[in-house]
C-alpha positions in Angstrom: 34.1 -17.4 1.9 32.0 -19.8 4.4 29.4 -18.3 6.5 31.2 -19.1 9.3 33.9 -16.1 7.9 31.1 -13.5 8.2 29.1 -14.6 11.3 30.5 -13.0 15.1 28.8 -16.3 16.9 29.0 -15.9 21.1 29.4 -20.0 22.3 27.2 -21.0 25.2 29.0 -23.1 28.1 28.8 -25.9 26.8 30.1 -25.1 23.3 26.8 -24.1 21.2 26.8 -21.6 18.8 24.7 -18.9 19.4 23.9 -15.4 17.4 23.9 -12.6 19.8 22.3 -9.0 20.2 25.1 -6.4 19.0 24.5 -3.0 20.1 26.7 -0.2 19.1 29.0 -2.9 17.4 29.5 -4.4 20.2 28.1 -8.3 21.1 26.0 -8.4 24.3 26.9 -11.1 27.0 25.0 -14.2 26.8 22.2 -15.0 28.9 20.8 -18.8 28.0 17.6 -18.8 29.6 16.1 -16.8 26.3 18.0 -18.5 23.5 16.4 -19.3 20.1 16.8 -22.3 18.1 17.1 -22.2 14.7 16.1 -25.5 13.1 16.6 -26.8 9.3 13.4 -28.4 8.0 15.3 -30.2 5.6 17.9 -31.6 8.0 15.9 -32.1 11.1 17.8 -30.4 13.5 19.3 -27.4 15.3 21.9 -26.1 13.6 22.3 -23.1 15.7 20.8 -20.2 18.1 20.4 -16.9 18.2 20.0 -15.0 22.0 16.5 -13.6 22.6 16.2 -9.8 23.7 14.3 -8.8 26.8 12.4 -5.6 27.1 15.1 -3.7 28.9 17.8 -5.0 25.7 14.9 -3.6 23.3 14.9 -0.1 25.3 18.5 -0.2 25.2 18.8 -0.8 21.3 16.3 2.1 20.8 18.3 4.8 22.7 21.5 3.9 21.3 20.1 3.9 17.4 19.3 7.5 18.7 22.9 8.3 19.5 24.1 6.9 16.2 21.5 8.8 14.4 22.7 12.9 15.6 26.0 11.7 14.0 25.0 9.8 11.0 22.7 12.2 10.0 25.2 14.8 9.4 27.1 12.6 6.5 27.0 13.9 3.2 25.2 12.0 0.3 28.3 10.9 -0.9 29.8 9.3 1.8 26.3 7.5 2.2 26.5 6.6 -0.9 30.1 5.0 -1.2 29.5 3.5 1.9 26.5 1.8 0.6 28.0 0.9 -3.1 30.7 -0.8 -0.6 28.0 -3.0 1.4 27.1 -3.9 -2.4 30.3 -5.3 -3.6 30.4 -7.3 -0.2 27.5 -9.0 -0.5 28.2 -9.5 -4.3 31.8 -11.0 -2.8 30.0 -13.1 -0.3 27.7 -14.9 -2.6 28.5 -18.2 -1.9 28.5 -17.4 1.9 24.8 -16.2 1.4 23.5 -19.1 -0.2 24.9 -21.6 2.1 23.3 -19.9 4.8 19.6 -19.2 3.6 20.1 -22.9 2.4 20.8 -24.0 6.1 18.4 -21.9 7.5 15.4 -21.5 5.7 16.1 -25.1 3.4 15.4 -23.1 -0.3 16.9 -23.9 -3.7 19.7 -23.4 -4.0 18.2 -21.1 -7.9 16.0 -19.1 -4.7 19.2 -18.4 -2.9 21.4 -17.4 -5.9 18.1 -15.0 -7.5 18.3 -13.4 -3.8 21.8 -12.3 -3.4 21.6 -11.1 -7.1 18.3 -9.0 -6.3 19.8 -7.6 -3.7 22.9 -6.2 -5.1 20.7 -4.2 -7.4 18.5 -3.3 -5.1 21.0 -1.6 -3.1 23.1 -0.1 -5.7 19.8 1.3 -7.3 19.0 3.0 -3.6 22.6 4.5 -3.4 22.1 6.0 -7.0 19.1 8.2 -5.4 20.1 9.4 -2.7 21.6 12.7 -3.9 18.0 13.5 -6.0 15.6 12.6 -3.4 17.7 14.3 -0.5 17.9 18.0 -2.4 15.3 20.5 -1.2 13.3 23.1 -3.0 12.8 26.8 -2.9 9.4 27.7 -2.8 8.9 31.0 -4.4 6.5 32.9 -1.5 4.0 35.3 -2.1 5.1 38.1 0.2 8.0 40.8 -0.3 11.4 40.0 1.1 10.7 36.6 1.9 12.4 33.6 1.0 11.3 30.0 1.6 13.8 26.8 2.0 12.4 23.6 1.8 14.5 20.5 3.3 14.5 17.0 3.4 15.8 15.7 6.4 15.9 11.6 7.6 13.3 10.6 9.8 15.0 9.4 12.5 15.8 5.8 14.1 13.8 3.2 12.4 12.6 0.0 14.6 12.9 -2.4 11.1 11.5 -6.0 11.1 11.6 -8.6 8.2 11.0 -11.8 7.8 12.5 -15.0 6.3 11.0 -15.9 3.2 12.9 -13.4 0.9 15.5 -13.3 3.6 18.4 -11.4 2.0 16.4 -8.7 -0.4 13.6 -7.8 1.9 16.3 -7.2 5.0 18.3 -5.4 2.7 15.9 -3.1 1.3 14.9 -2.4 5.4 18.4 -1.4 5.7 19.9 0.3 2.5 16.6 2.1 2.2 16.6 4.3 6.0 20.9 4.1 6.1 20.6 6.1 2.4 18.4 8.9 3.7 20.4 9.3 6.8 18.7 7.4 9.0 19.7 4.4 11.3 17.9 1.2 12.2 17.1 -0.9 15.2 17.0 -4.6 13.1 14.9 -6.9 14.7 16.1 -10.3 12.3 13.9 -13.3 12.2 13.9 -15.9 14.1 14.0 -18.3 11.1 17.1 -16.6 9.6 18.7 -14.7 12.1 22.1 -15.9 10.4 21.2 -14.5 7.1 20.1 -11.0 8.9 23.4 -11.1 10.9 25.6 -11.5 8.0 23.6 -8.9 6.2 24.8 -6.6 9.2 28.5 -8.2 9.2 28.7 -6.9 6.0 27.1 -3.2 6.7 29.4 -2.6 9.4 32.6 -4.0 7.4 31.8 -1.8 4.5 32.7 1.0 7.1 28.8 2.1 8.7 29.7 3.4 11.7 28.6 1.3 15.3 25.4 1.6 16.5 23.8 2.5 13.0 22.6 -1.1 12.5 21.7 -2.2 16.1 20.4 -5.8 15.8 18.9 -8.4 17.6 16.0 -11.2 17.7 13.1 -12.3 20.3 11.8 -15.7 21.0 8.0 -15.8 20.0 6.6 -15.7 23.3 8.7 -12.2 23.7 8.4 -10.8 20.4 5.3 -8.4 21.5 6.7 -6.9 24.3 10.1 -6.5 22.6 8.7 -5.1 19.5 6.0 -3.0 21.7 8.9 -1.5 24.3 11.0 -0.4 21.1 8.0 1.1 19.3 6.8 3.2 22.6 10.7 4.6 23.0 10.2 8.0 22.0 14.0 7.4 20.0 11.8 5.4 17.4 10.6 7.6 14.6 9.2 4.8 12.2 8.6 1.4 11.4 8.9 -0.4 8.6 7.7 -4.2 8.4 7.0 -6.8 5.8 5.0 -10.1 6.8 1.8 -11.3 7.4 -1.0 -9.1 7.6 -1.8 -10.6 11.1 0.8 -8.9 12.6 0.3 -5.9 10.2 -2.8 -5.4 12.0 -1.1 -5.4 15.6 1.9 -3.0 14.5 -0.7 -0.8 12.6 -2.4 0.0 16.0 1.2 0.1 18.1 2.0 2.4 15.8 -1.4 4.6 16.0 -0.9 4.2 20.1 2.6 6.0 20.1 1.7 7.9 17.1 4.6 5.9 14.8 3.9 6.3 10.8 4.3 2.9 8.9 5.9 1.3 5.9 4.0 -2.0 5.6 4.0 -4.7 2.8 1.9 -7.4 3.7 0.3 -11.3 2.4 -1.3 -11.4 -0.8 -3.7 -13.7 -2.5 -1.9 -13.3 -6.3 -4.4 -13.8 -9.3 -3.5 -14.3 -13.1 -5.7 -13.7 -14.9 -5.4 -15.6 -18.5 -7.5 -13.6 -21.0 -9.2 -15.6 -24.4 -6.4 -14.6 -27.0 -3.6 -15.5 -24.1 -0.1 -17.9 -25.4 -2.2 -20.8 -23.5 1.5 -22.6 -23.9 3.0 -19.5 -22.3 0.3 -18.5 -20.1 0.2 -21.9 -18.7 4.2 -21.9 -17.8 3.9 -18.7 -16.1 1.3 -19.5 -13.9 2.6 -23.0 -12.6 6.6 -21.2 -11.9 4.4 -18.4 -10.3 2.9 -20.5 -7.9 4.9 -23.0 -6.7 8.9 -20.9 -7.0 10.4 -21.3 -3.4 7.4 -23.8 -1.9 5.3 -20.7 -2.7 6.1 -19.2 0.3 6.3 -15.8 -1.5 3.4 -13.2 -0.5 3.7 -12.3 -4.4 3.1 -16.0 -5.3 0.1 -16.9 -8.1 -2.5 -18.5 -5.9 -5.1 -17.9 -8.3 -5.3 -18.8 -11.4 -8.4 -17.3 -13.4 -8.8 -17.9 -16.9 -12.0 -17.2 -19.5 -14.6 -20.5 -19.7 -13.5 -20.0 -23.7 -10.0 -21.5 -23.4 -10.5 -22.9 -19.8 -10.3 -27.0 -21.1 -7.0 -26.0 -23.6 -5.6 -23.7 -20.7 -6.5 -26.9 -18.0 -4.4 -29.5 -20.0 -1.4 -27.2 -20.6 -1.2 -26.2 -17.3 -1.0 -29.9 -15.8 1.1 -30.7 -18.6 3.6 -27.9 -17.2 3.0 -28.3 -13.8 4.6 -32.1 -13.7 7.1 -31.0 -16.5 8.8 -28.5 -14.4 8.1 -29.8 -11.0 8.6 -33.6 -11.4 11.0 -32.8 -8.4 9.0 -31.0 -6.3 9.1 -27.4 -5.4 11.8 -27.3 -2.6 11.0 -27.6 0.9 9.2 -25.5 3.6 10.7 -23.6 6.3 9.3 -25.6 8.9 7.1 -28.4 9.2 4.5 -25.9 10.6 4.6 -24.0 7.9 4.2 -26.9 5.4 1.3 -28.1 7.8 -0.3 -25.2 7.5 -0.5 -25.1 4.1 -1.2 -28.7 3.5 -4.5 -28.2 5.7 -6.1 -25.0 3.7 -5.9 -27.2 0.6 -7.5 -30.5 2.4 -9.9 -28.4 3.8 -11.1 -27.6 0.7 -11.1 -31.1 -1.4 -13.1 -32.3 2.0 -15.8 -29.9 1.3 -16.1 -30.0 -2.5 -13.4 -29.1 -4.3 -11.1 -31.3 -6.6 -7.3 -31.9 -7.4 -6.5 -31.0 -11.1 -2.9 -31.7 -10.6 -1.1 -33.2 -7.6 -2.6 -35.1 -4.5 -1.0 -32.2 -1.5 0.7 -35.2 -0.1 4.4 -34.9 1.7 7.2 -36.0 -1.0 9.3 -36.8 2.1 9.5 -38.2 5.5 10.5 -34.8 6.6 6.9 -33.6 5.9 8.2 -30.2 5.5 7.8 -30.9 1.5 4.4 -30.9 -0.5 3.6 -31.9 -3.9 3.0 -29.0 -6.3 -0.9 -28.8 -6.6 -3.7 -27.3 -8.1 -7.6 -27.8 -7.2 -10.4 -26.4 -8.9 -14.1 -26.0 -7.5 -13.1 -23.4 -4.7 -16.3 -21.8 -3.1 -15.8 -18.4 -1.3 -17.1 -20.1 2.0 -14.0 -22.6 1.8 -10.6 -20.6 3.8 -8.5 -20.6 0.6 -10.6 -18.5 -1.3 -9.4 -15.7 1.0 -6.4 -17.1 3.0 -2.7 -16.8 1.5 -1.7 -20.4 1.4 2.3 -20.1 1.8 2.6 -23.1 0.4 2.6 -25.1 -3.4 -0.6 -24.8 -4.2 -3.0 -22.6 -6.5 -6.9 -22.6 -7.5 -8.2 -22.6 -11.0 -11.0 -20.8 -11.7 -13.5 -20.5 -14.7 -15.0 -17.5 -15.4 -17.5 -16.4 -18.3 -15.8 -13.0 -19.5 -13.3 -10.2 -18.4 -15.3 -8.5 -16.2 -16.1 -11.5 -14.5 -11.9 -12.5 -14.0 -11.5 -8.8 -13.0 -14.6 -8.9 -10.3 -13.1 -12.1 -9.0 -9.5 -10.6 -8.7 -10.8 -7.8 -7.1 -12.8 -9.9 -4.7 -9.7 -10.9 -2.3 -8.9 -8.5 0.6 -5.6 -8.2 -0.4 -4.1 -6.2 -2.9 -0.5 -7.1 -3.5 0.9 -8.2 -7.4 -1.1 -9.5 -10.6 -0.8 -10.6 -13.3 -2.7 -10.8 -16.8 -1.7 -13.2 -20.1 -3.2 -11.8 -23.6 -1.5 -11.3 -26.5 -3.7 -7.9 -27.1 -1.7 -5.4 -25.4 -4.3 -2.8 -25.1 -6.6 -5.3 -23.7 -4.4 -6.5 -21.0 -3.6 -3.3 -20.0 -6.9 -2.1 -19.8 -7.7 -5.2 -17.6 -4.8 -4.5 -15.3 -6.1 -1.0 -14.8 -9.5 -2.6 -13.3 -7.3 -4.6 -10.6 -6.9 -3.5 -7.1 -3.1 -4.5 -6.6 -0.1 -2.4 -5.9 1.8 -4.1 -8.9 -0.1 -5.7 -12.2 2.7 -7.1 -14.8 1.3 -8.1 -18.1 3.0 -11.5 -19.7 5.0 -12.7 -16.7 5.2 -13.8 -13.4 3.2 -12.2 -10.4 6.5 -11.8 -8.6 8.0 -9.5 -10.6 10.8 -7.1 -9.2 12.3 -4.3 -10.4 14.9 -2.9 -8.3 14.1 1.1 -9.8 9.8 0.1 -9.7 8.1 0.6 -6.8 6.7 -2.2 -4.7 4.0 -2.3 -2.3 0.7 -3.0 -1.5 -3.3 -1.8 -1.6 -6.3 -2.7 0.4 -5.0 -5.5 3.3 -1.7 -6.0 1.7 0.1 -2.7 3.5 0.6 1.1 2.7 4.0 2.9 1.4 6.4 1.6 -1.1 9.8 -0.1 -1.3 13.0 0.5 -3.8 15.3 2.8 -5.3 13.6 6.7 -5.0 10.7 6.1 -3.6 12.2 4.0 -0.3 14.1 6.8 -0.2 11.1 9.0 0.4 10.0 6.6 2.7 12.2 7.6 5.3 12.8 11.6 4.6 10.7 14.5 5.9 9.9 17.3 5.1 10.3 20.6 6.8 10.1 24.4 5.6 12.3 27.3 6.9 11.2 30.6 5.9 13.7 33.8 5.9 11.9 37.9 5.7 13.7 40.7 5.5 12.0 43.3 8.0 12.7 45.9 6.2 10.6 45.1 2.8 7.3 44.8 4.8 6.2 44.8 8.1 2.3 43.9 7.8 1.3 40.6 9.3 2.0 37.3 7.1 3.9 39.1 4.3 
């Protein structure tokens, strides 16, 4: 299957392909004056669009999710369920449809594209598994005579969901699966870098038999993306959001959502250390850490960008990690999804060699005319007053740092204002766990990467890095509610609060 099999493109008057705004299943007419482009950094050029909402469109997308949501949330768990086991064989189905398209759109590996689509097959299969535990209720036994308590869980409501492009198939996914499971329905708003991806991701939803107007979807150019996303947060039909990206915006959503009183799932950047203890695998350790910072560009927020290991092993560690770093990326590490992003990147690292700090491995120059492609490097000598010591990089890079003991690797670790994934290298067990208890991330994993996934774990962040958690059971409970309905019998008592 192509991706042109799975996308519903609208064609503009002169014959361009454009991605439209579908609200309750159906497409919304064209209007050209607020189209998006979405250009390959690879390929240098426009290889389609996607229509921009307005505010009104955004409104209109709110309301309807609400419509969708008195009906949907009357289905049982298993027709929720089968429905979603359905979206999963799809997308398994579609694979090769998926990869050509976050190929074209975001220009990944092809190994990034294929680890996606599998991810999110289990992701959403592990979600649909839940849903009949985390929706049962409780029964309270109360204190009083002739009283009984029910406790329910109910959905939430419409949730206003927003992902981004990095991890383009298993982040939208688990912002859909995750509220469609509970009984809840979602206003999508896709990414302007991957809006075919997110469409497709829909396609398949709504051919897997989710009714119209569950998934209501559409996109915003950038210089309308706060008053779209600010008009659909302020409709009262919007009970949630639930966002993964930078912690930038994170900040602005966090206080839309305190203004109109919207509670938030937010995963956010991270500044990823691994830590490499004095009895570490220095072959192993060193491997890990050089995959773990440079898989997909590093434009992951789970990505190693710091690499801290003991002054002990530090020269032994040093030499095996260069050794790895040109073994397994004498190609490169992919590309960028823009040439902005790649700039970006490029300019923490030279920042830092200009004011003291020193290339171990690599030289950060482009490997390619399209200058969307960096070489995979690592500097040492990074001072906190330089802007990588705090700033996610997004890009293939990572800092080396020597440190004197444990306590000093877990005081650095715990220096960054984020708080996302970890990870720590010993071959003592104890030890390594007993360091990963001292670090201040949402996810520590001891003897592998720091972007670890499992679709049953849960995922999310500490400190600047977000609140709430993602996958399987505990999405689940993510977007459910609680609410308590007591029953008394007049007869067994009629004193106040029995």
């Amino acid at each position: 299957m192509a991706p042109s099999d799975i996308l519903q493109f609208s064609q503009t008057k002169d014959g361009r392909s454009v991605l439209p705004i579908i609200i309750d299943g159906k497409k919304l007419p064209l209007d050209e004056s607020r189209l998006v482009d979405v250009r390959s950094a690879i390929k240098n050029e426009v290889v389609h669009s996607a229509q921009g909402a307005s505010v009104e469109i955004a409104r209109e997308a709110a309301r309807s999710s609400y419509q969708s949501f008195v009906k949907w949330k009357t289905t049982t768990y298993a027709e929720r369920r089968d429905l979603i086991l359905k979206v999963s064989d799809l997308i398994q189905s579609r694979e090769e449809a998926f990869v050509a398209l976050q190929m074209l759109e975001t220009s990944c590996q092809e190994e990034w594209a294929r680890f996606n689509v599998g991810l999110t097959v289990a992701v959403i299969r592990e979600m649909a598994t839940c849903i009949s535990q985390q929706c049962a209720g409780e029964l309270p036994a109360p204190q009083g005579p002739g009283a009984f308590c029910l406790v329910f869980k109910e959905p939430v409501g419409p949730i206003l969901a927003i992902a981004p492009w990095n991890a383009s198939m298993i982040i939208a996914s688990r912002a859909l699966a995750g509220p469609l499971a509970a009984g809840c329905t979602v206003v999508f708003k896709a990414s302007e870098n991957s809006p075919g991806v997110h469409h497709a991701l829909v396609q398949t939803f709504k051919d897997a038999g989710i009714p119209d107007g569950c998934i209501n979807v559409l996109q915003a150019r950038r210089e309308d993306s706060s008053d779209v996303t600010e008009a659909m947060i302020a409709e009262p039909a919007i009970r949630k959001i639930a966002f993964t990206g930078s912690a930038a915006v994170g900040s602005i959503l966090g206080q839309l959502g305190s203004k109109y009183l919207k509670p938030i799932l937010m995963e956010l950047g991270g500044k990823a250390p691994a830590i490499v203890l004095k009895d570490a695998d220095i072959e192993q350790a060193a491997s890990l850490c050089a995959k773990g910072a440079f898989l997909h560009h590093g434009q992951i927020c789970m990505s190693t960008d710091r690499i801290i290991v003991v002054k002990e092993i530090a020269k032994n560690f040093s030499e095996a990690l260069v050794s790895c770093v040109k073994k397994q990326h004498s190609n490169g590490a992919g590309s960028a999804v823009s040439v902005a992003v790649a700039q970006r990147a490029r300019s923490l690292v030279n920042n830092a060699v200009e004011n003291g700090a020193a290339y171990l491995v690599g030289d950060n120059e482009f490997r390619n005319d399209t200058k969307a492609s960096i070489v995979p490097t690592v500097i040492t000598g990074v001072k906190p007053e330089h802007q990588i010591f705090g700033d996610e990089t997004f890009g293939p890079s990572a800092a080396l740092y020597v440190v004197e003991n444990e306590d000093e690797a877990v005081e650095l670790a715990n220096s960054s204002k984020y708080g996302l994934n970890a990870a720590v290298h010993s071959r003592d067990v104890l030890a390594a766990l007993r360091v990963a208890r001292r670090i201040e991330c949402g996810q520590v994993h001891i003897g592998t990467l720091t972007e670890y996934d499992e679709p049953n774990a849960p995922i999310g962040g500490v400190k600047n890095s977000g609140w709430g958690r993602n996958n399987g059971k505990y999405a689940l409970q993510e977007f459910l509610q609680t609410k308590t309905i007591s029953i008394h019998d007049p007869s067994a008592s009629a004193s106040f609060g029995q």
